[in-house]
mmCIF entry with sequence, helices, sheets and N, C-alpha, C, O atoms, coordinates in Angstrom:
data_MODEL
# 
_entry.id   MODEL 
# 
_entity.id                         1 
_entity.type                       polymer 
_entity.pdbx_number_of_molecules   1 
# 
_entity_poly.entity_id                      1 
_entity_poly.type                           'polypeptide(L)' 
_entity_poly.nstd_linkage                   no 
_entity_poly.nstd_monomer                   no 
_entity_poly.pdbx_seq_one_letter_code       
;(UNK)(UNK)(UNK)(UNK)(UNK)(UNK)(UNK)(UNK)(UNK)(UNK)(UNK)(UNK)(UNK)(UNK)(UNK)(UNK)
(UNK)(UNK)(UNK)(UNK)(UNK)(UNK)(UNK)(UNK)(UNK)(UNK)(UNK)(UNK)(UNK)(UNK)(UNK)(UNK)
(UNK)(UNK)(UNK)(UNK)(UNK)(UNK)(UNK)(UNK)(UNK)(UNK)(UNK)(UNK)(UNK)(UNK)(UNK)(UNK)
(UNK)(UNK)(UNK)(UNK)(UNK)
;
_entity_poly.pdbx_seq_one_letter_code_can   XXXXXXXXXXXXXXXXXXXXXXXXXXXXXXXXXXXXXXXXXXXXXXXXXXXXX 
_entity_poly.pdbx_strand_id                 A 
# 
loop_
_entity_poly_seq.entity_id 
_entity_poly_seq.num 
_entity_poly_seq.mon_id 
_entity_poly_seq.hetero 
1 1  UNK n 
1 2  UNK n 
1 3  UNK n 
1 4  UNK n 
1 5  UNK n 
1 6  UNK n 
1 7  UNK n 
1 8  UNK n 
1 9  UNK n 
1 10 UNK n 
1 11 UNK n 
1 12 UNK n 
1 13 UNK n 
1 14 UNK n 
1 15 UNK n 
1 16 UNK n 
1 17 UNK n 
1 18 UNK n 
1 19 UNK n 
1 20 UNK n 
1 21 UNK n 
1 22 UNK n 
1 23 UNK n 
1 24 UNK n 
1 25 UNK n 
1 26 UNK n 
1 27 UNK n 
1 28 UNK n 
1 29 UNK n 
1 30 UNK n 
1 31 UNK n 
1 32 UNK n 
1 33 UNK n 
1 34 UNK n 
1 35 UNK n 
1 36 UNK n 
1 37 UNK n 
1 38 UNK n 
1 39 UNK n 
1 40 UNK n 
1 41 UNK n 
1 42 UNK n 
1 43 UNK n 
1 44 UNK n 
1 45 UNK n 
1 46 UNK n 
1 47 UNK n 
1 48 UNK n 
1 49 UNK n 
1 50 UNK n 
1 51 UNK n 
1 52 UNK n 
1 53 UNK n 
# 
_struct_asym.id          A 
_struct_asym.entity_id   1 
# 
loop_
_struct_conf.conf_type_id 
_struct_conf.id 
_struct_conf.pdbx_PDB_helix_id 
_struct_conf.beg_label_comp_id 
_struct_conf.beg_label_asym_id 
_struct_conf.beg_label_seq_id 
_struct_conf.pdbx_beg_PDB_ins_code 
_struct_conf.end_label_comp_id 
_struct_conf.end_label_asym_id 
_struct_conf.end_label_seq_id 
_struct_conf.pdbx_end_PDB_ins_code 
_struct_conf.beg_auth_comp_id 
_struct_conf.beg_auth_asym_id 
_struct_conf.beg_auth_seq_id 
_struct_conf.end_auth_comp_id 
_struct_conf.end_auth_asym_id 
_struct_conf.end_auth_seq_id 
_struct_conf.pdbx_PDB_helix_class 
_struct_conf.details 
_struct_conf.pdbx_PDB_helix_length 
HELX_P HELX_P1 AA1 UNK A 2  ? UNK A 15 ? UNK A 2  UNK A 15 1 ? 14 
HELX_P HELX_P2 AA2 UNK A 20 ? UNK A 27 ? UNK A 20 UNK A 27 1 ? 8  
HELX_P HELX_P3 AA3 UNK A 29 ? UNK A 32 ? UNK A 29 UNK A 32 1 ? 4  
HELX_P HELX_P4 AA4 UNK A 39 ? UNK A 50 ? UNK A 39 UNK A 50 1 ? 12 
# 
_struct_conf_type.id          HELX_P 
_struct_conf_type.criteria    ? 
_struct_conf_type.reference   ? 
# 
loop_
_atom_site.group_PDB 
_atom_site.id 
_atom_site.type_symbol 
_atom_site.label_atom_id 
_atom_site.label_alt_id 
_atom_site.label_comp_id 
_atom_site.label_asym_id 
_atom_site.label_entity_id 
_atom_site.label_seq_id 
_atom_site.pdbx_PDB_ins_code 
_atom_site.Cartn_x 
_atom_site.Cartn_y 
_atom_site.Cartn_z 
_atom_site.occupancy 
_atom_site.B_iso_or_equiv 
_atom_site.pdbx_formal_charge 
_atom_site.auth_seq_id 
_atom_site.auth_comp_id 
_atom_site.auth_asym_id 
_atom_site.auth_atom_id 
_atom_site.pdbx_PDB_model_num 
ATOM 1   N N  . UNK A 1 1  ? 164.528 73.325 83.246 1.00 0.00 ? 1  UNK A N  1 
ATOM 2   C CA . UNK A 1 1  ? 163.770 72.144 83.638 1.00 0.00 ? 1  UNK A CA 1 
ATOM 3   C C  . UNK A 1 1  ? 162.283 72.482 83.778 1.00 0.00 ? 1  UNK A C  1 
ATOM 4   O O  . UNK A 1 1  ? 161.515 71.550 83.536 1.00 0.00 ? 1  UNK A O  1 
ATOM 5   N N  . UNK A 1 2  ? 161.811 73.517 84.086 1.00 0.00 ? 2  UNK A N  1 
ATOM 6   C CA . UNK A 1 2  ? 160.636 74.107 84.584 1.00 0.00 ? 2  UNK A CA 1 
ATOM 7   C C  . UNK A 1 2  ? 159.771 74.069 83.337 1.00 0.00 ? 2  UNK A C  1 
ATOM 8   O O  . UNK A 1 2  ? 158.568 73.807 83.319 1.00 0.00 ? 2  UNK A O  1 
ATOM 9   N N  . UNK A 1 3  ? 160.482 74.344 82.375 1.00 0.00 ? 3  UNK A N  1 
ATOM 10  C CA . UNK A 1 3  ? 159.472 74.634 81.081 1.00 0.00 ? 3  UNK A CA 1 
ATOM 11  C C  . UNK A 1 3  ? 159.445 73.531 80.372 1.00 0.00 ? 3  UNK A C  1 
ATOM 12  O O  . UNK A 1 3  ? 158.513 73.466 79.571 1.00 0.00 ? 3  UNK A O  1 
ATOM 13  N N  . UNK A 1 4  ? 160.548 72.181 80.430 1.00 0.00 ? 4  UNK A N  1 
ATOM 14  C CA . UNK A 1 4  ? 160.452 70.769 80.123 1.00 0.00 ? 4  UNK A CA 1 
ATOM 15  C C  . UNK A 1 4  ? 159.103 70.275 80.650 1.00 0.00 ? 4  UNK A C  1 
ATOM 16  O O  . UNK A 1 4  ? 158.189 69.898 79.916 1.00 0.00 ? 4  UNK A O  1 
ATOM 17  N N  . UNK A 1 5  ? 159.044 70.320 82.333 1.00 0.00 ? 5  UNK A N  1 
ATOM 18  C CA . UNK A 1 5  ? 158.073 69.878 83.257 1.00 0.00 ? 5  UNK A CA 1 
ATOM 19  C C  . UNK A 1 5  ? 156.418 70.631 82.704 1.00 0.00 ? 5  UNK A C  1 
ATOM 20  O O  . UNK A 1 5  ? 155.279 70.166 82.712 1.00 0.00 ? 5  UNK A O  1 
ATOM 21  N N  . UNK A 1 6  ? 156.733 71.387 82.453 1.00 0.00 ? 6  UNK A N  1 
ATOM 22  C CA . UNK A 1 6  ? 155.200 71.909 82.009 1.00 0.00 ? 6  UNK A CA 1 
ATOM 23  C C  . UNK A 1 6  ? 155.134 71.798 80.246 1.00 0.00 ? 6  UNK A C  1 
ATOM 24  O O  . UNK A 1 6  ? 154.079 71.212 80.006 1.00 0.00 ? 6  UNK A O  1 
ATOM 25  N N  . UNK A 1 7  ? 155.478 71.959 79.611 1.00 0.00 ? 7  UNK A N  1 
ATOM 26  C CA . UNK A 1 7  ? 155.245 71.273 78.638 1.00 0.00 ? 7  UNK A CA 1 
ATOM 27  C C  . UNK A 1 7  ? 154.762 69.947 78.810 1.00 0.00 ? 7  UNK A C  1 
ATOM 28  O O  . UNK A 1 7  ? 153.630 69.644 78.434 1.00 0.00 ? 7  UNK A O  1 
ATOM 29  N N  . UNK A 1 8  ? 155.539 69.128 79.353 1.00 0.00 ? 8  UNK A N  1 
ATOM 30  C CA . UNK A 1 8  ? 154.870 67.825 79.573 1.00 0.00 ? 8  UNK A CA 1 
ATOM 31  C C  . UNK A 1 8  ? 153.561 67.591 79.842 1.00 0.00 ? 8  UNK A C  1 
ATOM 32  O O  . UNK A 1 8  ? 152.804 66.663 79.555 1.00 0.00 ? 8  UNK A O  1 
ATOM 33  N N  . UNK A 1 9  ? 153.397 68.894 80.620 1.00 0.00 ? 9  UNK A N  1 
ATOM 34  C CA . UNK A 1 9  ? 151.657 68.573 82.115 1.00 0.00 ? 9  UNK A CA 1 
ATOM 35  C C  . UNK A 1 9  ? 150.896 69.185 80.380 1.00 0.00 ? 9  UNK A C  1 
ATOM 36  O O  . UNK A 1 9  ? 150.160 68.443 79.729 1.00 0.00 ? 9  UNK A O  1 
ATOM 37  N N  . UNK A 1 10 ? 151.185 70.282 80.018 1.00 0.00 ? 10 UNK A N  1 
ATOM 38  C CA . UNK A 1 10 ? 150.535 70.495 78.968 1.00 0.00 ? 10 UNK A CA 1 
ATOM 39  C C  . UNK A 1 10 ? 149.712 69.603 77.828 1.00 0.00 ? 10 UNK A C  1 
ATOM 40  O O  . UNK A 1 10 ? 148.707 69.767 77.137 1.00 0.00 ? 10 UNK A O  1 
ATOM 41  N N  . UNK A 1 11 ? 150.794 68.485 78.044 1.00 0.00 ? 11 UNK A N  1 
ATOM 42  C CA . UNK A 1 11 ? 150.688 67.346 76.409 1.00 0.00 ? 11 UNK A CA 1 
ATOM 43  C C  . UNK A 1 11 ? 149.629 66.591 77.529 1.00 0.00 ? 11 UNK A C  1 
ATOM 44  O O  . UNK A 1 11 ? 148.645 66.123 76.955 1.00 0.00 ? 11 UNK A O  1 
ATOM 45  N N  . UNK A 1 12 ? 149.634 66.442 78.582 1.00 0.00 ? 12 UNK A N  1 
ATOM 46  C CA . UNK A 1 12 ? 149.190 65.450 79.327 1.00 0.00 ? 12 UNK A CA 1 
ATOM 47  C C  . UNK A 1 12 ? 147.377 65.871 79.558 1.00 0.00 ? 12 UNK A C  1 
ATOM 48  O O  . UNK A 1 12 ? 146.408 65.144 79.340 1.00 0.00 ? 12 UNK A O  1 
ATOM 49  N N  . UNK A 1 13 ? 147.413 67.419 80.111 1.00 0.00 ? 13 UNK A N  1 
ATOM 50  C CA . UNK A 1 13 ? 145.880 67.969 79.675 1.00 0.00 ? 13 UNK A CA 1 
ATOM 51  C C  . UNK A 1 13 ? 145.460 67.856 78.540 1.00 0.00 ? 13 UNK A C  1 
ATOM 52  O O  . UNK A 1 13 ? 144.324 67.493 78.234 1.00 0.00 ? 13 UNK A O  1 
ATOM 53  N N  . UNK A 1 14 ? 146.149 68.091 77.965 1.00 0.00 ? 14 UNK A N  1 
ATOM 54  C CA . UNK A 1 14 ? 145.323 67.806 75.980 1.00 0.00 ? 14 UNK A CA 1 
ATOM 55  C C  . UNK A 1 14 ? 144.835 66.712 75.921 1.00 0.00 ? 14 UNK A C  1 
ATOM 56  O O  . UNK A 1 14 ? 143.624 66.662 75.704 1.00 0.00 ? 14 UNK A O  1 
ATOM 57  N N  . UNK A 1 15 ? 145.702 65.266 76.116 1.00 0.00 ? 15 UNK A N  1 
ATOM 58  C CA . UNK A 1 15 ? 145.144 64.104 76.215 1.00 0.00 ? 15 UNK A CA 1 
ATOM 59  C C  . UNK A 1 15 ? 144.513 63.822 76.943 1.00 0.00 ? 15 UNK A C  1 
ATOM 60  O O  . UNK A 1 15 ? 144.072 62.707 76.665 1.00 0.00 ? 15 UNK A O  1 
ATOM 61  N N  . UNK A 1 16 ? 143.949 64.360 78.275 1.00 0.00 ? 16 UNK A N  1 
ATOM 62  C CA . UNK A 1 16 ? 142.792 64.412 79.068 1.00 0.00 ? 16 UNK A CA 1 
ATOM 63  C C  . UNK A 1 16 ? 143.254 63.222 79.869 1.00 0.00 ? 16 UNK A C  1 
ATOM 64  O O  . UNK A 1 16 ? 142.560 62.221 80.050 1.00 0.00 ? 16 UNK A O  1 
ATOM 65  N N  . UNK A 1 17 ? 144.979 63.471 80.531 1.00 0.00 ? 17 UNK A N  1 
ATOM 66  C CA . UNK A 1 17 ? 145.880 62.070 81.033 1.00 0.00 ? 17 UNK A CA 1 
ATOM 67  C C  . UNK A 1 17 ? 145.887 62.570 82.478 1.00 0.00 ? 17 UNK A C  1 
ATOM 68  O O  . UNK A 1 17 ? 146.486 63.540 82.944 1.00 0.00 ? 17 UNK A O  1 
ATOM 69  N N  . UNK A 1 18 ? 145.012 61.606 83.137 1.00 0.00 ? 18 UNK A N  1 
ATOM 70  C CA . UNK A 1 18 ? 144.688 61.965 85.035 1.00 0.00 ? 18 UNK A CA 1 
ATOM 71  C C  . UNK A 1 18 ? 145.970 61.843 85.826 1.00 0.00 ? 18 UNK A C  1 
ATOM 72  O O  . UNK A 1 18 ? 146.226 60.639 85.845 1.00 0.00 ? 18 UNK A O  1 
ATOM 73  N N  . UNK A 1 19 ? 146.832 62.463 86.440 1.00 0.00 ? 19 UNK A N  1 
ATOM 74  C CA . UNK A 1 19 ? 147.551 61.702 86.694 1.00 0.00 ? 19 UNK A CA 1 
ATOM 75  C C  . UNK A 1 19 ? 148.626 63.011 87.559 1.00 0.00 ? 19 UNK A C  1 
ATOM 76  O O  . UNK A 1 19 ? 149.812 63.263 87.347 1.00 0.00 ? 19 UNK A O  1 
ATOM 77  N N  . UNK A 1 20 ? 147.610 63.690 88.617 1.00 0.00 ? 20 UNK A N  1 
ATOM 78  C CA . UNK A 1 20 ? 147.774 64.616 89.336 1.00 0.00 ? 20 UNK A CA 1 
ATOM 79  C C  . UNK A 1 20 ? 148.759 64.512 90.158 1.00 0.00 ? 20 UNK A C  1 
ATOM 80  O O  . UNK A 1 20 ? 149.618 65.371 90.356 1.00 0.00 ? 20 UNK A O  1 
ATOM 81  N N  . UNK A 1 21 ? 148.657 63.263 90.761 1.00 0.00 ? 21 UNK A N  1 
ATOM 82  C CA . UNK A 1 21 ? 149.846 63.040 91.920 1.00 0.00 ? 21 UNK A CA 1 
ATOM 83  C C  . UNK A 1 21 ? 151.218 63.456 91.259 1.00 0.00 ? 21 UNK A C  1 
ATOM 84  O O  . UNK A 1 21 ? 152.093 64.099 91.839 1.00 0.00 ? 21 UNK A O  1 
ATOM 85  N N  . UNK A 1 22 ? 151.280 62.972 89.894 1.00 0.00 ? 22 UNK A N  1 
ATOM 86  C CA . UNK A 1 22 ? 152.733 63.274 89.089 1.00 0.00 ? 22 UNK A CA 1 
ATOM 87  C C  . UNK A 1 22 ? 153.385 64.492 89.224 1.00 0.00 ? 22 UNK A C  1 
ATOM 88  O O  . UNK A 1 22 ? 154.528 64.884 89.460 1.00 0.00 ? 22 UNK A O  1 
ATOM 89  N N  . UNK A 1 23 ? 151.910 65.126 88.919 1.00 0.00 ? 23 UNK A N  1 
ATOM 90  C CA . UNK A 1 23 ? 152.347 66.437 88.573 1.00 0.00 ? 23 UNK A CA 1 
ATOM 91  C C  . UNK A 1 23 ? 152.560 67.325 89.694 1.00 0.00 ? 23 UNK A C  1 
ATOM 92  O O  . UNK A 1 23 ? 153.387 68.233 89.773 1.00 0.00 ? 23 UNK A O  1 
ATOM 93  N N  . UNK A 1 24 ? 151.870 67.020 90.388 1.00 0.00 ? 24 UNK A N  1 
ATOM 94  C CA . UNK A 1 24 ? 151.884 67.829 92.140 1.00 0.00 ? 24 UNK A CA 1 
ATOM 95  C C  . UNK A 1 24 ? 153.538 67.399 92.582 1.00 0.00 ? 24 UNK A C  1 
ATOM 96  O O  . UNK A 1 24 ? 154.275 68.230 93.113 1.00 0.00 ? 24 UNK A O  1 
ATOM 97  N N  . UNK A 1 25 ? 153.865 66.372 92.361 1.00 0.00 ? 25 UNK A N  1 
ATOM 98  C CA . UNK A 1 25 ? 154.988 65.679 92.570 1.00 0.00 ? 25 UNK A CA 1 
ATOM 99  C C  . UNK A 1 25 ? 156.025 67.006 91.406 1.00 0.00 ? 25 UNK A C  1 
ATOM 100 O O  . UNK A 1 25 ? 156.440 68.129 91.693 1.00 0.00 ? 25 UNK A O  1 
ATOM 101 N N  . UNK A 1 26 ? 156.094 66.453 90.510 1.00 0.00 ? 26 UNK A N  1 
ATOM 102 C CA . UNK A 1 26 ? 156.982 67.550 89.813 1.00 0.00 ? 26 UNK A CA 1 
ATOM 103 C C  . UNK A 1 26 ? 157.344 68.891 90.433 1.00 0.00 ? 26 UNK A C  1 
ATOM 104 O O  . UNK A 1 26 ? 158.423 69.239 90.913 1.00 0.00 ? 26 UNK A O  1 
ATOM 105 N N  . UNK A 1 27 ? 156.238 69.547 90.320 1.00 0.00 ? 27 UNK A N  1 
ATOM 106 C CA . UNK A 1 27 ? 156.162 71.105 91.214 1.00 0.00 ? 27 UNK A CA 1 
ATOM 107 C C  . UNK A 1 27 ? 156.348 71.219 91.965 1.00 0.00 ? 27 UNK A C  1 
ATOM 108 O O  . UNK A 1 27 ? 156.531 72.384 92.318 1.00 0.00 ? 27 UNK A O  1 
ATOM 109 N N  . UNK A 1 28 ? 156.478 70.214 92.881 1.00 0.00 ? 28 UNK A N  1 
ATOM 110 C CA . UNK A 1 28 ? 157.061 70.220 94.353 1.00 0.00 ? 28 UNK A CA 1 
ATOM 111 C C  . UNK A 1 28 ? 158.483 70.438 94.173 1.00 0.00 ? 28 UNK A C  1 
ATOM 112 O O  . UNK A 1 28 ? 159.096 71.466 94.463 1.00 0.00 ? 28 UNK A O  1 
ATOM 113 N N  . UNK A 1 29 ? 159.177 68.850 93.419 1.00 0.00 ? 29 UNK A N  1 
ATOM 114 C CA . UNK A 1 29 ? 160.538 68.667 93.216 1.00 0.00 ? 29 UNK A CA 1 
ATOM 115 C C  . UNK A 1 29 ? 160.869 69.967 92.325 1.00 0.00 ? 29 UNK A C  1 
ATOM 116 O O  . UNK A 1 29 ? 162.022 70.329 92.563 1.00 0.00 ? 29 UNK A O  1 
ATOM 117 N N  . UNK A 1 30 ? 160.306 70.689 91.488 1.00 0.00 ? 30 UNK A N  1 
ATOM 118 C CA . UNK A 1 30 ? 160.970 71.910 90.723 1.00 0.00 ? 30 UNK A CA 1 
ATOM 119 C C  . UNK A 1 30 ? 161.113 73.096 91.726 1.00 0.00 ? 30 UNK A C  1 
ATOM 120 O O  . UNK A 1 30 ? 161.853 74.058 91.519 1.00 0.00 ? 30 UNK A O  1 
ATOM 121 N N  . UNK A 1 31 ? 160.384 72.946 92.760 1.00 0.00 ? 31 UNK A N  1 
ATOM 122 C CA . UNK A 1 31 ? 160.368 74.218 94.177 1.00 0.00 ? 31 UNK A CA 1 
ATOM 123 C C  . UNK A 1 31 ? 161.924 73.706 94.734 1.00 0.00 ? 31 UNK A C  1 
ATOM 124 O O  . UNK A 1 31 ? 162.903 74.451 94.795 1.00 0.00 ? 31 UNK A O  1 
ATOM 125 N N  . UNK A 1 32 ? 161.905 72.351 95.096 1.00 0.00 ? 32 UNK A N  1 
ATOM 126 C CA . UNK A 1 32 ? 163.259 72.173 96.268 1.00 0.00 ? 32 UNK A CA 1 
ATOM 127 C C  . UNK A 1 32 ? 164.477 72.176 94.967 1.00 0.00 ? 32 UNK A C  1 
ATOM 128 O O  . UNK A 1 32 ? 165.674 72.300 95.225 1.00 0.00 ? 32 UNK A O  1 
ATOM 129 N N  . UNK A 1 33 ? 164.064 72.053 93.870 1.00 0.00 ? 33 UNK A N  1 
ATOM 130 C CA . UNK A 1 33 ? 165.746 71.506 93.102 1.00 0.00 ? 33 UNK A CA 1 
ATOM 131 C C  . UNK A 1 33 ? 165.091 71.814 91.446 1.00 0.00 ? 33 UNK A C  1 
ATOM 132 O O  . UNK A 1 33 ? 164.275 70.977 91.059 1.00 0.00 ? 33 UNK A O  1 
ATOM 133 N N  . UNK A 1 34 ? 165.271 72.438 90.929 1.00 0.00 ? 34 UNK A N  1 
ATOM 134 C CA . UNK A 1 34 ? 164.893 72.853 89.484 1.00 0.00 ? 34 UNK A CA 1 
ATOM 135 C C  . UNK A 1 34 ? 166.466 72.302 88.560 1.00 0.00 ? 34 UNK A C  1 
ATOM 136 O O  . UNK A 1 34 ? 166.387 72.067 87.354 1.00 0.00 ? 34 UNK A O  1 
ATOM 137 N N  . UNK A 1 35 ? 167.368 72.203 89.068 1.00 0.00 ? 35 UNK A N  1 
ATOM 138 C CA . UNK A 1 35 ? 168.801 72.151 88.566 1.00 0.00 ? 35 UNK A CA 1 
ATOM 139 C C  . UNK A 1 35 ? 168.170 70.492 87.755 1.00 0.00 ? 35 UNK A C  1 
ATOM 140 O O  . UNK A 1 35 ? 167.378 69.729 88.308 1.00 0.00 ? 35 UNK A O  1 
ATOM 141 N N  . UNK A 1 36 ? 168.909 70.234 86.087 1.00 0.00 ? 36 UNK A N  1 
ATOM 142 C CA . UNK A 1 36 ? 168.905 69.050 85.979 1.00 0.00 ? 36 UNK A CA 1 
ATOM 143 C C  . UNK A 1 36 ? 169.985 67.750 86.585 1.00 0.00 ? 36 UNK A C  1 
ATOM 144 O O  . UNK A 1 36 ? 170.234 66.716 85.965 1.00 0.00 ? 36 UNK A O  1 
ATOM 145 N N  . UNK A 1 37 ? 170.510 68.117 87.914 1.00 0.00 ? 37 UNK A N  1 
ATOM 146 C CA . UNK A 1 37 ? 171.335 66.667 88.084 1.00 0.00 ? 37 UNK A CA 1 
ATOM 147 C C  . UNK A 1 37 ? 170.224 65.984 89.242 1.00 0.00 ? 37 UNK A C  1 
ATOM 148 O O  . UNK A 1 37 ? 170.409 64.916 89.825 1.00 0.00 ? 37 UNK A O  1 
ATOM 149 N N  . UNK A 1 38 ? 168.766 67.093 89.446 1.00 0.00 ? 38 UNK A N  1 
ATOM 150 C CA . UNK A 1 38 ? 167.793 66.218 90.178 1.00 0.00 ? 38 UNK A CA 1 
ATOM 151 C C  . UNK A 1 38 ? 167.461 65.229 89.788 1.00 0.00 ? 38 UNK A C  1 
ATOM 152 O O  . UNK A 1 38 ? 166.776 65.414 88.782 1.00 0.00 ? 38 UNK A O  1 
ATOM 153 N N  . UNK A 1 39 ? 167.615 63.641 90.157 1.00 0.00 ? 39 UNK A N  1 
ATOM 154 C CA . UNK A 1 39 ? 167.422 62.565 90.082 1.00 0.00 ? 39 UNK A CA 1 
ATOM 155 C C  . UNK A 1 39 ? 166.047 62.413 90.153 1.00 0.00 ? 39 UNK A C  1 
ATOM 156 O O  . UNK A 1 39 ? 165.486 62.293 89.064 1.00 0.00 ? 39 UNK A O  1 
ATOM 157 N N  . UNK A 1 40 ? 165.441 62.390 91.023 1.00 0.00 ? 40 UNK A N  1 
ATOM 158 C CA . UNK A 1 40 ? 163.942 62.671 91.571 1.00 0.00 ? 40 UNK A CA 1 
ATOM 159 C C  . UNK A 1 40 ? 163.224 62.910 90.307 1.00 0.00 ? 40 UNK A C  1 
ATOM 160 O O  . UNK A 1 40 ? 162.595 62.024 89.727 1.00 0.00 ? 40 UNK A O  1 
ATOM 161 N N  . UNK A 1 41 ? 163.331 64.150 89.882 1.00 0.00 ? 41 UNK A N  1 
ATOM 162 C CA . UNK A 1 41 ? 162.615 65.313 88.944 1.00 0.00 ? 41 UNK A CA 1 
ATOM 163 C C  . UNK A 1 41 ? 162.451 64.595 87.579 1.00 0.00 ? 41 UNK A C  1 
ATOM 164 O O  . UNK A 1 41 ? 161.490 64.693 86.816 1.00 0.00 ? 41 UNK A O  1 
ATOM 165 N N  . UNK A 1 42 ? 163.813 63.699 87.385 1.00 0.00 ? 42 UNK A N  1 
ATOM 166 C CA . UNK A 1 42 ? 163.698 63.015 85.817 1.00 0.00 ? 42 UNK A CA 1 
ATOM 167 C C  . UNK A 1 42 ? 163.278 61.598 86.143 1.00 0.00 ? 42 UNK A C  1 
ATOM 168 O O  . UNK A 1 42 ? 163.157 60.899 85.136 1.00 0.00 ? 42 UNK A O  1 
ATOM 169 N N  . UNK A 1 43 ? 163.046 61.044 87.201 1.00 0.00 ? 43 UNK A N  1 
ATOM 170 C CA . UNK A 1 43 ? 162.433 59.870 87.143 1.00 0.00 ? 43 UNK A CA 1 
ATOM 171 C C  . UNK A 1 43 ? 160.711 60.163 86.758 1.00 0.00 ? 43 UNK A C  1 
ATOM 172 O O  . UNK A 1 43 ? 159.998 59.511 85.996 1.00 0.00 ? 43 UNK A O  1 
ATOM 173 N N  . UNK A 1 44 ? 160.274 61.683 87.785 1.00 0.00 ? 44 UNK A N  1 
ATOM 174 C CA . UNK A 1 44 ? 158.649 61.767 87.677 1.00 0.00 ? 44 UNK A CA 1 
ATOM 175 C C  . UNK A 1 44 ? 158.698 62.038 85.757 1.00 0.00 ? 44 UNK A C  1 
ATOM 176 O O  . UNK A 1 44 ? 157.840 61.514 85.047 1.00 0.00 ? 44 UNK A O  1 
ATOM 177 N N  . UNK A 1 45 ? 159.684 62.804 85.242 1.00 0.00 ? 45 UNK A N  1 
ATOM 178 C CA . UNK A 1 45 ? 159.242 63.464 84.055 1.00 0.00 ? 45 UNK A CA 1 
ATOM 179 C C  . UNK A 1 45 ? 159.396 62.107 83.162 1.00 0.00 ? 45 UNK A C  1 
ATOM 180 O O  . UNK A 1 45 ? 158.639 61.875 82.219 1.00 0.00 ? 45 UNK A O  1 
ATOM 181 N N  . UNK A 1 46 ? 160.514 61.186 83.580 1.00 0.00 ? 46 UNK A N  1 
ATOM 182 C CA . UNK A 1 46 ? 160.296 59.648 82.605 1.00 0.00 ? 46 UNK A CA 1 
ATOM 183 C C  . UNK A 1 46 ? 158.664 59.029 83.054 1.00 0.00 ? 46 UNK A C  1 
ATOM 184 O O  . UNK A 1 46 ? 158.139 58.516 82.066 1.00 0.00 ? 46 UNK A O  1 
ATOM 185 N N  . UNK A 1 47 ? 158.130 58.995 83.805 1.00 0.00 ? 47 UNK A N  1 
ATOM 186 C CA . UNK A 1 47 ? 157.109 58.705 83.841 1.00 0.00 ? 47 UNK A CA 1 
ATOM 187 C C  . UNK A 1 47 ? 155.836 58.838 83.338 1.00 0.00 ? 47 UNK A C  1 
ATOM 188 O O  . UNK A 1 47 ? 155.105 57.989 82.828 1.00 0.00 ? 47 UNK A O  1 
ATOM 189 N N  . UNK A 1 48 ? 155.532 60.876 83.697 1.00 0.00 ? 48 UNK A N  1 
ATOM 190 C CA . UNK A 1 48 ? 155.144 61.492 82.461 1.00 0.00 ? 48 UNK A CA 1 
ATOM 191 C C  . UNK A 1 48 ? 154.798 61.385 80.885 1.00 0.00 ? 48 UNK A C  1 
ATOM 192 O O  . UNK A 1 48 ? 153.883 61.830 80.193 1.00 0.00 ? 48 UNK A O  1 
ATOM 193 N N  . UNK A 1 49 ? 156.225 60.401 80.567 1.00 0.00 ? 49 UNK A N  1 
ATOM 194 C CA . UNK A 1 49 ? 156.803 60.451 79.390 1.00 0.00 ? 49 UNK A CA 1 
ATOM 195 C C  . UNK A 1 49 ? 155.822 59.043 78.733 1.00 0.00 ? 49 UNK A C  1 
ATOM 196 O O  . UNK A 1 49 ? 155.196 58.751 77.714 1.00 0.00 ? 49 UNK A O  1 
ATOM 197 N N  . UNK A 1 50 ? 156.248 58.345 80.306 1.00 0.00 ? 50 UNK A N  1 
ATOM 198 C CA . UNK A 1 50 ? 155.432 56.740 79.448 1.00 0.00 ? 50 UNK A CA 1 
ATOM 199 C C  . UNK A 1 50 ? 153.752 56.914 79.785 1.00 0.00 ? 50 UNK A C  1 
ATOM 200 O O  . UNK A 1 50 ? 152.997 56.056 79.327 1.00 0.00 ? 50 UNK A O  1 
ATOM 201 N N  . UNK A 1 51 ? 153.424 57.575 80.259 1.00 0.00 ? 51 UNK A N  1 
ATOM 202 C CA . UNK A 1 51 ? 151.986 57.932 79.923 1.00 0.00 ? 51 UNK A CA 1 
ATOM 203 C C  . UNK A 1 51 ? 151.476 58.587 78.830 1.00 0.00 ? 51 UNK A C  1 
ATOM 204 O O  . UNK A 1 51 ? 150.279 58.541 78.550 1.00 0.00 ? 51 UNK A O  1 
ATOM 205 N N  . UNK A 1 52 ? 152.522 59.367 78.009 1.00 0.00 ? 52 UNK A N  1 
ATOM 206 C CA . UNK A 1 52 ? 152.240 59.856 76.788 1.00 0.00 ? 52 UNK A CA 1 
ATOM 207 C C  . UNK A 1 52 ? 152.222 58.756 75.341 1.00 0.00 ? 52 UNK A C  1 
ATOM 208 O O  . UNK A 1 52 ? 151.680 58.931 74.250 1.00 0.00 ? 52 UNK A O  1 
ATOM 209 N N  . UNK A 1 53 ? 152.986 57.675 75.817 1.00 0.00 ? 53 UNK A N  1 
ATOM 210 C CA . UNK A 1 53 ? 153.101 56.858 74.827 1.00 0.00 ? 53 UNK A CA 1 
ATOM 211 C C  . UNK A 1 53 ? 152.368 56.015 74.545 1.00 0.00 ? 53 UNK A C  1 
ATOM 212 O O  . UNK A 1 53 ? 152.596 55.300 73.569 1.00 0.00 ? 53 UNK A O  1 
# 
């Protein structure tokens, strides 16, 4: 999950996409629960997702 989550932040610096709280948010949730049945973790990374689009 860890390297899903940063890849993402990655695509998101390239595009110069503000959006810190997300990501502070992610890294938090990848500290308490990195496992994918975190609910939490894939709602921030769907989010992520629609800022890329």
């Amino acid at each position: 999950m860890r390297e899903l989550v940063e890849n993402i932040i990655e695509k998101l610096d390239y595009f110069e996409i503000e959006c810190e709280e997300l990501k502070k948010d992610a890294y938090d949730e990848l500290d308490r629960n990195e496992f994918p049945d975190n609910q939490y973790l894939w709602s921030i990374i769907g989010s992520m997702a629609e800022l890329l689009e």
